[in-house]
Each structure stands twice: as structure tokens, then as C-alpha cells.
PAKOLLO-503263 format. One record per residue (C-alpha): residue in three letters; x, y, z. Coordinates in steps of 0.001 Angstrom, whole numbers, plus 524288, in hexadecimal, padded with zeros to 5 digits. Last residue first. Layout:
! residues N
ALAXYZ ...
***
This chain:
! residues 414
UNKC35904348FAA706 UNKC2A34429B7AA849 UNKC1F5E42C30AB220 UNKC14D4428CFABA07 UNKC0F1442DEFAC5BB UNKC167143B09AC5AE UNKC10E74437AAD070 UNKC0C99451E7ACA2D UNKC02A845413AD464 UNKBF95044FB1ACB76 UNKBFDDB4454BAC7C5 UNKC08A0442BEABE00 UNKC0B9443872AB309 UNKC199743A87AABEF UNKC1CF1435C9A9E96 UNKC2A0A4348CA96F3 UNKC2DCE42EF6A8994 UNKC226E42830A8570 UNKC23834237CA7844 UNKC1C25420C9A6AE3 UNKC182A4175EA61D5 UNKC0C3241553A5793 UNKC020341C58A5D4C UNKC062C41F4AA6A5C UNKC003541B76A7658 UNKC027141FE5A84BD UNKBFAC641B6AA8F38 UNKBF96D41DFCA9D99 UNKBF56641709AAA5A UNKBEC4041733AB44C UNKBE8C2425FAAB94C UNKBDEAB427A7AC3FC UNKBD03242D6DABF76 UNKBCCD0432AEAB1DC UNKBC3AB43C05AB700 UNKBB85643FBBAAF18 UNKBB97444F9DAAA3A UNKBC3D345199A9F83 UNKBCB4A45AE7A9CA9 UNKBD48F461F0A93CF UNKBE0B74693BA8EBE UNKBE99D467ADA83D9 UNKBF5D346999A7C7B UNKBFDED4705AA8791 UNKC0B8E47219A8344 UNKC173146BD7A8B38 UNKC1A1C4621EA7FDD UNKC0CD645D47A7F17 UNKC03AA46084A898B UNKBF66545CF3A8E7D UNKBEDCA4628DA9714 UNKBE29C45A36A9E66 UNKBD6FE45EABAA8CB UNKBD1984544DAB1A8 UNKBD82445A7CABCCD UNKBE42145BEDAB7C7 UNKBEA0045377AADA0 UNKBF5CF456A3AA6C7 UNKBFD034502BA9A7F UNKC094C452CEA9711 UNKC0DB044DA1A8A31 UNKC1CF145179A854E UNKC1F1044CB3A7642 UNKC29C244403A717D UNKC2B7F4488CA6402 UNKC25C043E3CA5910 UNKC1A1744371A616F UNKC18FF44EFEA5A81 UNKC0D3D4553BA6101 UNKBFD2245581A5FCA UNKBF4EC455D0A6CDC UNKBF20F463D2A6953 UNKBEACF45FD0A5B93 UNKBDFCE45996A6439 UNKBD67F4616DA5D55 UNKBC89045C2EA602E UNKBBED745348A5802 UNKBC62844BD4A525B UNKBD3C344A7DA5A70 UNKBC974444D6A6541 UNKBC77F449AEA72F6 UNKBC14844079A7BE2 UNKBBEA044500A8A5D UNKBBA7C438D1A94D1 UNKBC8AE436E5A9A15 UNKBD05D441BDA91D7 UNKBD04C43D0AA83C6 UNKBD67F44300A78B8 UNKBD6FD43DE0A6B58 UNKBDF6C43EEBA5F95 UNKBDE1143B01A5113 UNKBDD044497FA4D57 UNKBE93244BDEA52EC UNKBEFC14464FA49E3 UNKBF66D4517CA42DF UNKBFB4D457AAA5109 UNKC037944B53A5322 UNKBFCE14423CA5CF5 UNKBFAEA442ADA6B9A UNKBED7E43DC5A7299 UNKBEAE343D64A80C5 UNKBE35C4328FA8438 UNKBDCE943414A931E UNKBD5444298FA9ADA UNKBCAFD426D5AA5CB UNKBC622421FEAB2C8 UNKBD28541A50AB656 UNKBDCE442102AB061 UNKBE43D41F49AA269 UNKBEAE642C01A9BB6 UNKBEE104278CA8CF5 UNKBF73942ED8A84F8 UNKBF6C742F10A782A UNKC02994305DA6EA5 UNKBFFF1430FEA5ED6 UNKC0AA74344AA5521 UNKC009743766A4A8D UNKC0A3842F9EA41DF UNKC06E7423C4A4687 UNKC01AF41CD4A3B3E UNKC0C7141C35A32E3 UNKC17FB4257AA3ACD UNKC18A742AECA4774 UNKC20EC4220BA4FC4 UNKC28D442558A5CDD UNKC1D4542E84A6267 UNKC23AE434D5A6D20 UNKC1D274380DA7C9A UNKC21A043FF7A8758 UNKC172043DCDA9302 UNKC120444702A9DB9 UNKC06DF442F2AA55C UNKC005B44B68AAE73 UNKBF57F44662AB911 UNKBE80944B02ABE85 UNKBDA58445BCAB91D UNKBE07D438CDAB6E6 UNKBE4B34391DAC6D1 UNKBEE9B4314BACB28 UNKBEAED42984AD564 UNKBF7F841FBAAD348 UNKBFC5741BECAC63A UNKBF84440DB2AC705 UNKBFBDF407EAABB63 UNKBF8AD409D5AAB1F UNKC047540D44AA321 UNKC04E540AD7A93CA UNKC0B4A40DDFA884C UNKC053F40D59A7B7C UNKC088840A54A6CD7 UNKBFFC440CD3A6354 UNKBFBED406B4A55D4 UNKBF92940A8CA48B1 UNKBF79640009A3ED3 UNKC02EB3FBDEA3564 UNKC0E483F9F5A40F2 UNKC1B4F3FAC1A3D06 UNKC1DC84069CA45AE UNKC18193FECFA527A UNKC21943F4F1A50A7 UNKC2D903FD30A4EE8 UNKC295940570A5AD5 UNKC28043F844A6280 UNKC36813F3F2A5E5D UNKC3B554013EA6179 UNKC370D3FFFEA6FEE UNKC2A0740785A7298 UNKC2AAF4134AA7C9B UNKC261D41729A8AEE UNKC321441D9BA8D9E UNKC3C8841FB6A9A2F UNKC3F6C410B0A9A15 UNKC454041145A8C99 UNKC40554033CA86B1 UNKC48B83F7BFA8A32 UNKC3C733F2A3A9076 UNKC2FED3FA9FA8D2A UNKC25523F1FAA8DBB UNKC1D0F3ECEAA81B5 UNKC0EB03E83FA7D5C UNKC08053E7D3A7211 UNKBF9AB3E900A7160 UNKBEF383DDD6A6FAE UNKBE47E3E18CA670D UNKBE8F03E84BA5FF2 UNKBF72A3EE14A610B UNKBF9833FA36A69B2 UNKC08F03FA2CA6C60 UNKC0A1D3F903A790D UNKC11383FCDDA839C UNKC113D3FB3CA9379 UNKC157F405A4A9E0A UNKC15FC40032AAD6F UNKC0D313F32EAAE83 UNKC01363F88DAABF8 UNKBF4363F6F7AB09C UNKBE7713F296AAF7F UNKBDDB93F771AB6F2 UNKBD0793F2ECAB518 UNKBC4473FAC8AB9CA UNKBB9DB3F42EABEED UNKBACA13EDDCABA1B UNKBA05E3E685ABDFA UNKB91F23E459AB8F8 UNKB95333EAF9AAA71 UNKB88F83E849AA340 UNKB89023DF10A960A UNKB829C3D2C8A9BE4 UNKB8D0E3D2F9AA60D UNKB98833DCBFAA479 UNKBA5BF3DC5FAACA3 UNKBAC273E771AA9E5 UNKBBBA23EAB6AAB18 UNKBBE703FAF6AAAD7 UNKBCDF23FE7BAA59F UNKBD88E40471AAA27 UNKBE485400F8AA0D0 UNKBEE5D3F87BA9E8C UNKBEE303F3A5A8E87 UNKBEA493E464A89C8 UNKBE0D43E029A930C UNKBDE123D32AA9182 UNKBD1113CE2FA9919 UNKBCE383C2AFAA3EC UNKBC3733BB33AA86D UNKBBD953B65BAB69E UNKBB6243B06EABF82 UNKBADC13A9E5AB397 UNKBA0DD3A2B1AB586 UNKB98FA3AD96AB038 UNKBA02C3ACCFAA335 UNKBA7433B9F4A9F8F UNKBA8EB3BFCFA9142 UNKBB5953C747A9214 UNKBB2093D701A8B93 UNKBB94A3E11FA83B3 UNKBAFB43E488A7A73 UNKBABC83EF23A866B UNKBB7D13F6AFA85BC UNKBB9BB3FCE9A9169 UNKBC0913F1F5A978B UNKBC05D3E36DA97FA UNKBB1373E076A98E3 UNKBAE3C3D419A9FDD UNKBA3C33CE47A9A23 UNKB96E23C616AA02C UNKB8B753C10BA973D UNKB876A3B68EA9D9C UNKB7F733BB91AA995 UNKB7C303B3B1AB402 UNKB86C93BC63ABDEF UNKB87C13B6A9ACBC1 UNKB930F3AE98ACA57 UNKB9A633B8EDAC152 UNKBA5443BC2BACA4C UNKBB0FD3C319AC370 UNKBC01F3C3DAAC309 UNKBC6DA3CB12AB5EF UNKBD3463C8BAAB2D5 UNKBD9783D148AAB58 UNKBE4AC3CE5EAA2EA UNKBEF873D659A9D94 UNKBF6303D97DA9175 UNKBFE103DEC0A9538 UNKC059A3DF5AAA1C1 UNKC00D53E2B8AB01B UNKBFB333D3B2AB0DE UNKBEE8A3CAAEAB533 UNKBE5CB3D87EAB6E6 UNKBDAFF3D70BABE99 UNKBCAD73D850ABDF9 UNKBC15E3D83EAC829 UNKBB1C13D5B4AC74F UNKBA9883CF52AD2CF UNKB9A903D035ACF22 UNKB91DA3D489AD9C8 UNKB8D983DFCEAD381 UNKB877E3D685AC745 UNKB7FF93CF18AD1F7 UNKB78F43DCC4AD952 UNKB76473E140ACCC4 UNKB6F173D566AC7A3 UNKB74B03CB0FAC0E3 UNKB696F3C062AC2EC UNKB65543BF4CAB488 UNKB58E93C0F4AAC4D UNKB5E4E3C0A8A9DF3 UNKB55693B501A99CD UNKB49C63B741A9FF5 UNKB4B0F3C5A9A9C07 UNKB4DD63C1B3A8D7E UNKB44BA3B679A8DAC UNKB38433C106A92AF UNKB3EA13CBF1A88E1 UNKB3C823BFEBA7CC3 UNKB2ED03BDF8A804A UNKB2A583CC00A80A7 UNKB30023CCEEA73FA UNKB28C83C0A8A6DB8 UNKB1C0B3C519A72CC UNKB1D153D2B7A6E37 UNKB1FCF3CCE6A6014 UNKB14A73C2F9A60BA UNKB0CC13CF49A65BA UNKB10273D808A5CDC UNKB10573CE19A5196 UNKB01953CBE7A543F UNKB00203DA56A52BA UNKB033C3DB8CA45D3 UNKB0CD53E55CA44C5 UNKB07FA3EFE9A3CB4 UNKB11FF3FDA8A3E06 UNKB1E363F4C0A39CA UNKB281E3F250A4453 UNKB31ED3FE77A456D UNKB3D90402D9A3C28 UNKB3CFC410E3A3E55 UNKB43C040FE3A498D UNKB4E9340951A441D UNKB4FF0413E5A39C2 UNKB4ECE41DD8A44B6 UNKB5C134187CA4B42 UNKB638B41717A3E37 UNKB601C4252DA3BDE UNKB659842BA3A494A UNKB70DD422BCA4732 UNKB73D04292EA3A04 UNKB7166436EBA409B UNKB7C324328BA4A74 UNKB86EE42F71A3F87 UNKB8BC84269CA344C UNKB86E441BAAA3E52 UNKB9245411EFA422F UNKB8DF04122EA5241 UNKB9B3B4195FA52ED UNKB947E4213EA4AA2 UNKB888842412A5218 UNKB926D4285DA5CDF UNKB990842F4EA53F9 UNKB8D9A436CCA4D7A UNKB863743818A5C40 UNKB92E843FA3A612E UNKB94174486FA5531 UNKB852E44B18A591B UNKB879345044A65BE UNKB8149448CCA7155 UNKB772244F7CA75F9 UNKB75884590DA83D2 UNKB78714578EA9124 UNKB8545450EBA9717 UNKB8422447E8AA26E UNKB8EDF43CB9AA09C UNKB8AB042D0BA9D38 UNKB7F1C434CCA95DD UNKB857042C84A89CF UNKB87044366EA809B UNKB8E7A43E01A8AFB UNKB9683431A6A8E20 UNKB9B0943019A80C3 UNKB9D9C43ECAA7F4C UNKBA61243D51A8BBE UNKBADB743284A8640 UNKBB14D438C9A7A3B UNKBAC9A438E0A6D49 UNKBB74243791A63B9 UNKBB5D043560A543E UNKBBC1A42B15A4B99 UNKBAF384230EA4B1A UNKBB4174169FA4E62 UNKBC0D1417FCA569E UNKBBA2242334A5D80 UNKBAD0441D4EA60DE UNKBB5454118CA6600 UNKBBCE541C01A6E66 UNKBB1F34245AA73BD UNKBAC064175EA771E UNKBB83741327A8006 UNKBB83842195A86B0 UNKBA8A241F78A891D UNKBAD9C410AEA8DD1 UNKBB5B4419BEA96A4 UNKBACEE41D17AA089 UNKBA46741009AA0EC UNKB993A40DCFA99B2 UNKB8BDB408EAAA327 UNKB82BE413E8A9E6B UNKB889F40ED3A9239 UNKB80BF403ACA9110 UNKB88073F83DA8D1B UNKB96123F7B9A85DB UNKB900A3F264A79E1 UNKB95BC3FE6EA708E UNKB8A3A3FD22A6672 UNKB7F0C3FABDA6EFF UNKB84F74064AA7707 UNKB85B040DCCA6CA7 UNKB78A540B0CA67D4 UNKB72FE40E83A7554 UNKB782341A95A767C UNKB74AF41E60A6744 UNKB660F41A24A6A6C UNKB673D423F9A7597 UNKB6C1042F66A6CD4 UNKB621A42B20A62CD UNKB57DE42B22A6DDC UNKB5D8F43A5AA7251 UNKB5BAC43E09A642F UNKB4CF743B79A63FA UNKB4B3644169A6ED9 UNKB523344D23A6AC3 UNKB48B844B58A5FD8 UNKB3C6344C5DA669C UNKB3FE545842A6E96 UNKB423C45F5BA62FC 
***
């Protein structure tokens, strides 16, 4: 018995390091937060089923938690990895074993293929042997700023690379790792594109390990809108638009209605909200879908709760849809597959009431003055930055109100 859970713990640690292989975001002893939320969402968009953060971490030993993985969490991440499941990985992995030299070598080719070996590791840690030791790579000078409040905006980024003999220097964007500028050592500087505010972590990586980073705030200018076109959104204000709403002029609804492929439209607000707690607020919002036809006819409405060490989506859709729905509350994932997310369903052709109260790291949240759900989460999601709301298709904001705890508005519309 003992042998095999050994046996299963190497296929658990072979999985590990084929992910990793696969993902090529480094170790992930050295993973940020919320690239397990970023994972949880690439495993979603592939294999159609949600593991959340926490489970991520779990399987990582980045939290303490005893006992195995389940094997539902093993299929999808062996999935995601495009096996038909984790048995089929299991397999693939003894097949390579099972392909070893032949039992009678003759020895002369040992030692002519020893030799050779050897050889090579003696170039490769001639070649690779480098001065950027610890005390060099802490040295290193690394800032970023913002050139604008509008959007798109660039960031500059200022460095010091004197010191560094390594060639193979990036500057990673944000928490997606394919988002990288290659460096030259001689540069002082380089600039991204950002195309959405938000609070986000800047890396600079040398020979694929992070050295430096900081988080990168980009905010706001007041609300912004766009309708979410890839790659490069669309943006609009709201002159000659009701002041009192967060809402799409005809023009933009008419667009977004002839559209083929489903899109969303979003509003934005990321600024400096104070020392507002994420773990303590209420937010109250009366939204409307204004289109529910073609492809929108879940009426879908999320709203997105930004802060500085984490993130809520709160889903709403008609009841039917609520399959396609998922809950996340900083590191907790809930997905409409798995778990009945039916409450978050309501007419939104109506304008519907949302309240939304934190307390302490536990959440309720109403719809029309009933309470559809309660909740909590454990990691703090630090000070409130901004907020989100995105509609699939188009929708409107008629009124919102953000509170502290002590019931202070810090940001409303009314």
C-alpha cells in the first residue's frame, strides 16, 4: 500500500512539473496570488470546468492542507494538459519509462557516451557562469509610470541594467506571463500599452526569474466605457448622455446589436477611494439589461469588486442561465457547474435592486430587497480600487452607492 501511494505522489509531482513546463510562468513556488486566479481561468476557458484558486494552491503545497488531491481535480488538470483524463497521464508516464536503453550496451559506448555528457555540462557551466548574484540582481533600480489617465495608456518603465550580463531580460506587463517587452542590457528604459485601468503587478525577469517587481496602478479618469472588442476595445464617455446613468448612447446600443459574435460592454472606475476596506463595504447598484436577444439572451450583468490584494465577480443572469455562472470571492471560485447559482437569477429586462454587503470577510447579497446569498472567504482582499460593471451585450447603471463600514458614502451616483 505504501508502495503505491508512492507511486501516486511521483505522478502527482510529475503532473507539477508538467504544468509548469506547459504554462512557462517558472516555478510556482515563485507564482504570485492571483496567477492561481489567472490559471483557474485558462483551465476554465479550456476545459469548461472551474477549479478555484484555493484548489490550485492546495495542489500546489502553496497553502497547508493535508491529504490528496481529488481525482476530478487530477482529470482537469490532466486535461487542461489535453489528456482524456488523469489515468491517461498515469499511462503516458509509464510508457516512457518503459522505454530505457537496451539491457547490453557495449561498454565502449558507455564510456564514449559518458565522455561526451560530461563534456557538454563542463561548456554549459563555462558558458552560463555569470556575475548576477543576489546581492547584483537586489541592486537593480525598477519603477514604472503612467504617461496619461485615458486609454489606452502607456507605461514607462525606468531600469538600470549596468551590472546585469545576462541577455535574456523581459519585462512582464501583468499577470499574464505571455505578456512580456524583451529588454537589451543597454536600455534605461521601455514602455507597455495598457488597454483597461486596473491594479496590476509589473516584473522584471532575468533569465526567466522575477529579480524585481511592484504593483502598478493605473487609474481612471472618473467612469470610462467600452465595448469589449479584441484586441483593442472601444472606448466612449458619456457626454450628452443622462448624467445620473452609466449607459450607452443609442448609436453604441445600435452597434453592439448588429454585432455577429458576442461582446460586452463595461464601465469602469478605478481611483483612489480612500482606506476603504474590501473586507468591509456595501454597494448598492440598480442595474437593466437594454438588449436580450441573439446571443444575449441570458441577460448577463457582473459585477466586478477590484482592491489591491484581491477581487470579487458577482454573477447575474436569468434563472435559465445560470448554469453559465460563476462566483468568485477573492481566492473562492464557485462555478454554475458544479454548484446552484440559480439565486443570482432575475429579470433584468426590469431594472433590478443589488446590494451587496461585506462584513468582516463575510458577503450577503440581495436582489430586490431579498437575500440570495451568503458567504466567505478567508485572504483579505485589502483597500478597494475601483469597480466594474459588464454586461453582455448592453446594459445600464441607473444608481449605485459605495459605503464603509460606518455607512460613509465614498462613491456614489443617485
Amino acid at each position: 500500500m505504501a508502495s503505491k501511494d508512492s507511486s501516486e505522489n511521483k505522478e502527482i509531482l510529475r503532473l507539477r512539473e508538467c504544468l509548469e513546463k506547459h504554462l512557462n510562468w517558472g516555478k510556482a513556488s515563485d507564482w504570485h496570488s492571483s496567477m492561481y486566479t489567472e490559471l483557474s481561468d485558462k483551465i476554465f476557458e479550456k476545459c469548461q470546468v472551474m477549479l478555484s484558486a484555493a484548489t490550485l494552491k492546495r495542489f500546489w503545497g502553496a497553502v497547508n492542507h493535508e491529504g490528496a488531491p481529488s481525482i476530478s481535480t487530477l482529470d482537469t488538470l490532466s486535461q487542461f494538459l489535453d489528456f482524456a483524463n488523469w489515468r491517461e497521464f498515469k499511462l503516458e508516464g509509464h510508457k516512457k519509462r518503459k522505454a530505457k536503453l537496451p539491457k547490453h550496451i557495449p561498454r565502449k559506448s558507455l564510456y564514449v557516451t559518458a565522455g561526451f555528457f560530461i563534456a557538454l555540462i563542463m561548456i554549459l557551466i563555462v558558458g552560463n557562469k555569470r556575475v548576477d548574484d543576489p546581492e547584483v540582481l537586489a541592486a537593480i533600480p525598477f519603477s514604472s509610470r503612467p504617461v496619461t489617465n485615458t486609454f489606452p495608456n502607456s507605461v514607462v518603465f525606468d531600469f538600470d541594467l549596468k551590472n546585469v550580463r545576462s541577455d535574456s531580460i523581459l519585462i512582464q506587463q501583468y499577470w499574464d506571463p505571455t505578456k512580456t517587452i524583451k529588454v537589451n542590457r543597454d536600455q534605461k528604459q521601455a514602455t507597455g500599452i495598457y488597454y483597461f485601468p486596473g491594479y496590476f503587478r509589473a516584473k522584471l525577469l532575468i533569465d526567466g526569474q522575477s529579480v524585481k517587481e511592484h504593483d502598478l496602478y493605473l487609474r481612471s479618469d472618473g467612469w470610462i466605457g467600452t465595448i469589449d472588442y479584441r484586441p483593442v476595445p472601444k472606448y466612449f464617455d458619456f457626454d450628452g448622455l443622462n448624467e445620473d446613468q452609466l449607459i450607452c448612447s443609442n448609436d453604441l446600443i445600435e452597434e453592439v446589436k448588429s454585432l455577429e459574435e458576442p461582446t460586452s460592454t463595461t464601465f469602469h472606475y478605478v481611483s483612489d477611494l480612500g482606506s476603504i476596506s474590501g473586507d468591509n463595504f456595501t454597494l448598492r447598484s440598480t442595474l437593466k439589461v437594454l438588449w436580450n436577444d441573439k446571443w444575449a439572451v441570458c441577460q448577463s450583468a457582473r459585477i466586478y469588486i477590484l482592491a489591491t490584494d484581491g477581487a470579487m465577480i458577482i454573477p447575474f443572469s436569468n434563472i435559465g442561465c445560470s448554469s453559465d455562472n460563476g462566483l468568485m470571492l477573492n481566492e473562492i471560485f464557485l462555478s454554475g457547474k458544479k454548484h446552484d447559482l440559480s439565486a443570482f437569477g432575475t429579470d433584468l429586462s426590469k431594472y433590478s435592486d443589488i446590494e451587496i454587503m461585506v462584513r468582516n470577510k463575510k458577503i450577503s447579497v440581495s436582489i430586490n430587497d431579498n437575500l440570495v446569498y451568503e458567504g466567505q472567504y478567508e485572504e483579505t482582499m485589502g483597500r478597494l480600487v475601483g469597480l466594474r460593471y459588464r454586461f453582455m451585450g448592453v446594459g445600464e447603471v441607473a444608481s449605485f452607492t459605495l459605503q464603509d463600514q460606518a455607512s460613509t458614502s465614498i462613491l456614489e451616483m443617485l
